[in-house]
N, C-alpha and C positions, 0 to 999 in steps of 0.2 A: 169556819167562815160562813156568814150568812150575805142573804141576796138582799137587795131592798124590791119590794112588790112594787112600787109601781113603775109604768113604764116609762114614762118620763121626767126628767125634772132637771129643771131650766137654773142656769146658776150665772149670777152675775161676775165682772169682774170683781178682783181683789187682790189690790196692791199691786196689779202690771195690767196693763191695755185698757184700762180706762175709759184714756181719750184718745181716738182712732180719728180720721181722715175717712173718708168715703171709700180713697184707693186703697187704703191700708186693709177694710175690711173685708173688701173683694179680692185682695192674694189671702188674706188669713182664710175665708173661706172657700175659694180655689184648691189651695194647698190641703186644707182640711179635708177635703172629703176628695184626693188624690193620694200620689204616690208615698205621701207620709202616714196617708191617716193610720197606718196599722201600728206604725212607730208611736204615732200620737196618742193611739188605743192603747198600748202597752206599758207606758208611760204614765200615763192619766190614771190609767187602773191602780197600777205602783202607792201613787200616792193617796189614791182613794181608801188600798188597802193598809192603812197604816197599823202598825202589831200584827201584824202577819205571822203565825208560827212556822211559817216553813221559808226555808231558805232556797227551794227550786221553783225557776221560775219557770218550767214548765209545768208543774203542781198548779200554781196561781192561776194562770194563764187558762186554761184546761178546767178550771174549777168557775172561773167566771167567762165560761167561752160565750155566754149569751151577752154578757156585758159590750157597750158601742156608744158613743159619741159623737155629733154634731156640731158645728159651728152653723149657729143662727145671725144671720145679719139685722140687726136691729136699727132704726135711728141713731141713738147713743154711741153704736159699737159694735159689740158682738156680744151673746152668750152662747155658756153650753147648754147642750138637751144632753142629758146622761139616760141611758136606759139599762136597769137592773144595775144601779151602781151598788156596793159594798154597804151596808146598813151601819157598819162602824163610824162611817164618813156623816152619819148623818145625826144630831140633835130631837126630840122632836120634831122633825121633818124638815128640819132647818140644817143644813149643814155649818160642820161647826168653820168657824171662820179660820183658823191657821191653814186648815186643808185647802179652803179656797183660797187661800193666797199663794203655795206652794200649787195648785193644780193649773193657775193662770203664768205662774212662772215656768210651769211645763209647756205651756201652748206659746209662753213669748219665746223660748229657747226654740224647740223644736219647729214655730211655724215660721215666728215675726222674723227671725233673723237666719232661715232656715238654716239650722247645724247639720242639714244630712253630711255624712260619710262623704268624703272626697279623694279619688281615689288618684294613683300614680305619683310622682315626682314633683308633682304642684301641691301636693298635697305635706310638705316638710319643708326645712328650711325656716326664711322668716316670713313665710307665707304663714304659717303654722304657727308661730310665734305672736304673728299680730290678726290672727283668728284667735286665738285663746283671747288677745289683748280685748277686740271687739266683743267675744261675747260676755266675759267680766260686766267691763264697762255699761256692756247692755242693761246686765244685773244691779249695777247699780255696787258690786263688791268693791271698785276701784275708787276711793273718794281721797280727792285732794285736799291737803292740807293737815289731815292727822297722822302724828306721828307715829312708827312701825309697833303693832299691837296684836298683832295674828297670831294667833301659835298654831299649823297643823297638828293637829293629833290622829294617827295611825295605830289602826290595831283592828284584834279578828270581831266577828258578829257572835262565834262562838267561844265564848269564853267562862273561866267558873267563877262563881257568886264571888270569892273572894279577889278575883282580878278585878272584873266588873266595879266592885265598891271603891278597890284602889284606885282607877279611872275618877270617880269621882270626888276622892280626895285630893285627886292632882287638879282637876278642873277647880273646885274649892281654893286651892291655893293659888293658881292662875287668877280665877275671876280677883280675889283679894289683892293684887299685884296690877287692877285695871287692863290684865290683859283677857283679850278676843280668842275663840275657840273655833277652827275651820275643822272639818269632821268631812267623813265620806257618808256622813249623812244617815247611815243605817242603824241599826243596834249595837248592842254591847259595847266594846270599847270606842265607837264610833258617839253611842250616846251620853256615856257613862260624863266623860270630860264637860260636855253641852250640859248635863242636868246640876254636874258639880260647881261651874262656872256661874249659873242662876245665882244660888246661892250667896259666891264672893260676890258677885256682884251687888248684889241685894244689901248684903251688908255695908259694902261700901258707899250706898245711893247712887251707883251705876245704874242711870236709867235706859241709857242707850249697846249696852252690850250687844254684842252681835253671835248670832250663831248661824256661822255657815255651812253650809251641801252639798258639796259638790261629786256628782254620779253622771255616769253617762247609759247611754238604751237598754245597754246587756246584762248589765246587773242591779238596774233599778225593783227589779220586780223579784229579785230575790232578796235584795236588801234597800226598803221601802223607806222613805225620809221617818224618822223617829220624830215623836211630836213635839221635840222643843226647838228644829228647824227654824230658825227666821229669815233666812237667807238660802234657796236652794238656786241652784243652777246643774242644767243638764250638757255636758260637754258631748259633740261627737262622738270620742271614742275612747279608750281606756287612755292610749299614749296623749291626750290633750287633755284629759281630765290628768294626767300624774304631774303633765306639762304647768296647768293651771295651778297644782298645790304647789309647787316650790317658785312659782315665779308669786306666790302672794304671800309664802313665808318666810317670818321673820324669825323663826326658830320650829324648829318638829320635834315630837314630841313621840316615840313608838312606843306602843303596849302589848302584849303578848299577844299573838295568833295565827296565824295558819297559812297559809301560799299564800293569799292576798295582800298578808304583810310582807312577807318575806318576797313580794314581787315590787312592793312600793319601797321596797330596804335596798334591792341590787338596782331597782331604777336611781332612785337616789344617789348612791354612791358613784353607780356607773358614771353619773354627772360629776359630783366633786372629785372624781380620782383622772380625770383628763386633767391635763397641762392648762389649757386654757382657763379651767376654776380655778386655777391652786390657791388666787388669793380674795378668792370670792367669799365671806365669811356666813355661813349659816347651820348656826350650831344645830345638832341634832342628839338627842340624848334618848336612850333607849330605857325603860322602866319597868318595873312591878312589885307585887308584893314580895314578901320573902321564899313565898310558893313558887314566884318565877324564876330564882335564880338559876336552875337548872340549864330553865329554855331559853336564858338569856346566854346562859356558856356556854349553849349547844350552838346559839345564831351565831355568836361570836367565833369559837372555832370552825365555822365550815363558812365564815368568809374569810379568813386568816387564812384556812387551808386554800380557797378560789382565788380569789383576789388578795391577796400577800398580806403582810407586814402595814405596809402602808396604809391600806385601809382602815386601820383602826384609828388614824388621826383624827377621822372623819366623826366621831362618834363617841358619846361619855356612856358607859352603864350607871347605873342609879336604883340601887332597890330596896323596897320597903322606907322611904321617904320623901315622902312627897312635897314636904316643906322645900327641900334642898334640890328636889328638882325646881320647882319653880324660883328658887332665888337663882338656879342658874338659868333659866330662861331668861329670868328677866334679864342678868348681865347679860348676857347673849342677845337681847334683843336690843339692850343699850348699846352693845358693838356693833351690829349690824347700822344702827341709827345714826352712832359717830363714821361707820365708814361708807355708807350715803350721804352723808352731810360734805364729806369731804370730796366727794367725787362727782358730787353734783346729779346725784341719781336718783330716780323717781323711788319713794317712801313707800308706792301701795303696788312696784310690779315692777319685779328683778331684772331690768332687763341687760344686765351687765353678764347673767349667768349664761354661759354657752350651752345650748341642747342641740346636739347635731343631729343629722337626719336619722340616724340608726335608731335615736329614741323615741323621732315622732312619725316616725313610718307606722301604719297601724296594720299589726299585728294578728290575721283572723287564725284562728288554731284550727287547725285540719290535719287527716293524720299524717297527710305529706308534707303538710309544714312542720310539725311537731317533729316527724322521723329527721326531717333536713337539716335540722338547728345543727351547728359545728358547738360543739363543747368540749375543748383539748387545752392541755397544758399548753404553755408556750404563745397562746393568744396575748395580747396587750390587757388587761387588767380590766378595764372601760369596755372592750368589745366582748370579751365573756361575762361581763354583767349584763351588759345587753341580753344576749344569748340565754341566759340563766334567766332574767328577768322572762323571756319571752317562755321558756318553759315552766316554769309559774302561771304565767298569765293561761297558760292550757289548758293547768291542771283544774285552776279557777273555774275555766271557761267548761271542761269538763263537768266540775262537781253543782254549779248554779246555773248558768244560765241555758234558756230553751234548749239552741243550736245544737249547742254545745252536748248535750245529755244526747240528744236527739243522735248526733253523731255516734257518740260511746257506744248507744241502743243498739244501732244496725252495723256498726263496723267492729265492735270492740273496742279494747283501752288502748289510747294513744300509747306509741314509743317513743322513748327520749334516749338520743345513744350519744354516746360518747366515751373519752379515755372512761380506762377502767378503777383510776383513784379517783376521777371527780364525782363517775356514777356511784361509786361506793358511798363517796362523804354525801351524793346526796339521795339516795337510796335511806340510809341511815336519818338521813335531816327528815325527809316524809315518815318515814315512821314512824316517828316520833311525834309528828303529828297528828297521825293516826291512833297511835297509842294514847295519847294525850287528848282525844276528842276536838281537837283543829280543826278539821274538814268540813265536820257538819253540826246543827244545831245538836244539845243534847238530846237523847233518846231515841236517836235514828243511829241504824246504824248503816256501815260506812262501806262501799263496796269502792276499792280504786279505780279510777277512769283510767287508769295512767301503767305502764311498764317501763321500768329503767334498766336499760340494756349497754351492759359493757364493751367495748372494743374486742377484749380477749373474748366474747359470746359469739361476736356477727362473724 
């Protein structure tokens, strides 16, 4: 990672904030150089630093700690003053244009429509539901009138060359099928489907494809928008960014990787396995090459063993054929499309799908929330996905972002207790990750943030 030398350098808008109001410019600039700007700074940085080889964003963070930003009031609007920005970001001296379009969607997210954290009981429900709605919208991701095209795709940052490639022979066969690719925006399986999707597209004289980003503060800076982004948006928090992918999917799409998937896997379900989904139809089909079969039978049996039998309705395995997933995407996205057409429901934002508050309660991992989490047999199926989901989202929070390490550093590895078959099946499930190079980017290696502690131990 290199600095850029000089100390200033002023960037106009691109593609969000434009055309400002006088008032609009004096909260953006308020807000800017107040109680956000560090989230602002964190953020900004993120996308300046695109290709980043490290996946901790206390690493980043600590590496560009001279790095800072300004909102300047102008006639026009606003621009940035960037000081010691990432020299990747930059052209001869020209920054390159994708970045500034993805860095002013960080300043519309985080300033213009300010997403800070909101905390307590006002913070879920359909309060929470119609925040996600608005900040979309903001984005510009919600457009009327075209019919259901999105496919989420889910999967790890670290993954091996031969998953990676199958990512983007499934985007390949997606783009050819005119269907849309939403991503968590970062690497690996996150870009793989985005770069494969180009392609069909391309072929097909899709000129308007879309590739969307959606991330929120904490793990932007470990996993930086990848440069074929054209649509990013930064949500508050992990549970409104999970909120946000399935109320704009029209099918999901999962690929081999590590907590982070396996935390957007039990959020998922957790949702279609309540009463109230049951007939809410959004296929999801889990994929890889022939390499992944293994880790496909491992995810499969340790939510069989957690969440029952029934869970498996919820989900096709698919491996080594990428064709055949995307012909069932697309039937999948034609069912979804005949069963909004019939119920008179909005095409670009699910609102028929129930997320109760358990799921968009946000989640901070600490080791007393960690240790607190109930995970026992005999729970309702939906609330130990919850639960499960939320010890994932620790381990995550442990292994990337700042806080998160910062905490491991001076306390030690989080514990997650509970009965002593779930701890085993998922004792077993992290290993494996472990084993398998999940956790972290290759050639680092891996120390656990985390201890899984049985009932029969405490």
């Amino acid at each position: 990672m290199t600095v850029e030398k000089e100390f200033f350098v002023e960037v106009m808008p691109e593609g969000s904030l434009e055309v400002l109001s006088r008032q609009e410019v004096e909260r953006l600039q308020r807000t800017g150089d107040g109680s956000l700007h560090a989230l602002l700074r964190r953020c900004a940085l993120a996308v300046l630093n695109w290709g980043s080889e490290t996946d901790s964003a206390k690493e980043v963070l600590e590496h560009f700690s001279d790095f800072d930003l300004r909102i300047l009031q102008q006639n026009h609007g606003v621009t940035l003053a960037l000081k010691n920005a990432p020299a990747s970001a930059f052209v001869d001296g020209q920054m390159v244009r994708g970045i500034r379009e993805l860095l002013f969607a960080v300043l519309r997210d985080l300033v213009f429509v300010d997403v800070a954290p909101v905390d307590g009981e006002v913070a879920v429900g359909q309060y929470a539901t119609e925040r996600v709605f608005d900040i979309l919208r903001n984005a510009n991701v919600l457009r009327y009138g075209q019919d259901p095209n999105i496919v989420v795709c889910w999967g790890g940052h670290a993954i091996e060359r031969d998953e990676y490639d199958y990512t983007k022979l499934v985007g390949y066969e997606l783009g050819l099928r005119g269907l849309n690719v939403c991503t968590g925006c970062g690497p690996g399986a996150m870009k793989g489907p985005m770069k494969g999707a180009t392609i069909g597209h391309s072929k097909q004289r899709i000129k308007d494809g879309r590739y969307i980003g959606l991330t929120e503060p904490g793990i932007i800076a470990a996993e930086p928008p990848n440069p074929i982004v054209s649509e990013l948006v930064v949500l508050p928090d992990m549970e409104k960014r999970l909120e946000a992918f399935v109320r704009i999917a029209h099918s999901i799409v999962v690929f081999p990787g590590g907590v982070g998937t396996l935390e957007e896997i039990l959020y998922l379900l957790g949702i279609l396995l309540h009463p109230d989904n049951r007939s809410v139809p959004l296929p999801v089909i889990f994929t890889g090459p022939e390499s992944s079969r293994e880790y496909f039978a491992m995810v499969d049996e340790f939510i069989v063993a957690t969440l029952g039998e029934s869970a498996r309705a919820h989900y096709r395995i698919v491996i080594d054929d990428s064709a055949e997933v995307a012909r069932q995407v697309r039937e999948g996205v034609n069912a979804v499309h005949a069963h909004r057409q019939n119920n008179r429901d909005a095409y670009y934002f699910n609102w028929e799908l129930q997320v109760l508050p358990d799921w968009q309660r946000p989640f901070v991992a600490t080791h007393e929330t960690m240790a607190a989490l109930r995970i026992e047999h005999g729970m309702e199926a939906h609330e130990l996905a919850a639960n499960l989901r939320r010890a994932f989202s620790g381990i995550v929070s442990g292994n990337i972002r700042d806080e998160g390490i910062r905490a491991i550093e001076a306390h030690g590895p989080f514990e997650i207790r509970g009965d002593q078959a779930l701890m085993s099946r998922l004792d077993d499930l992290l290993a494996a990750c472990v084993a398998q190079n999940r956790m972290r980017l290759p050639g680092k290696p891996y120390e656990p943030c985390y201890r899984v502690i049985s009932a029969a131990a405490m």
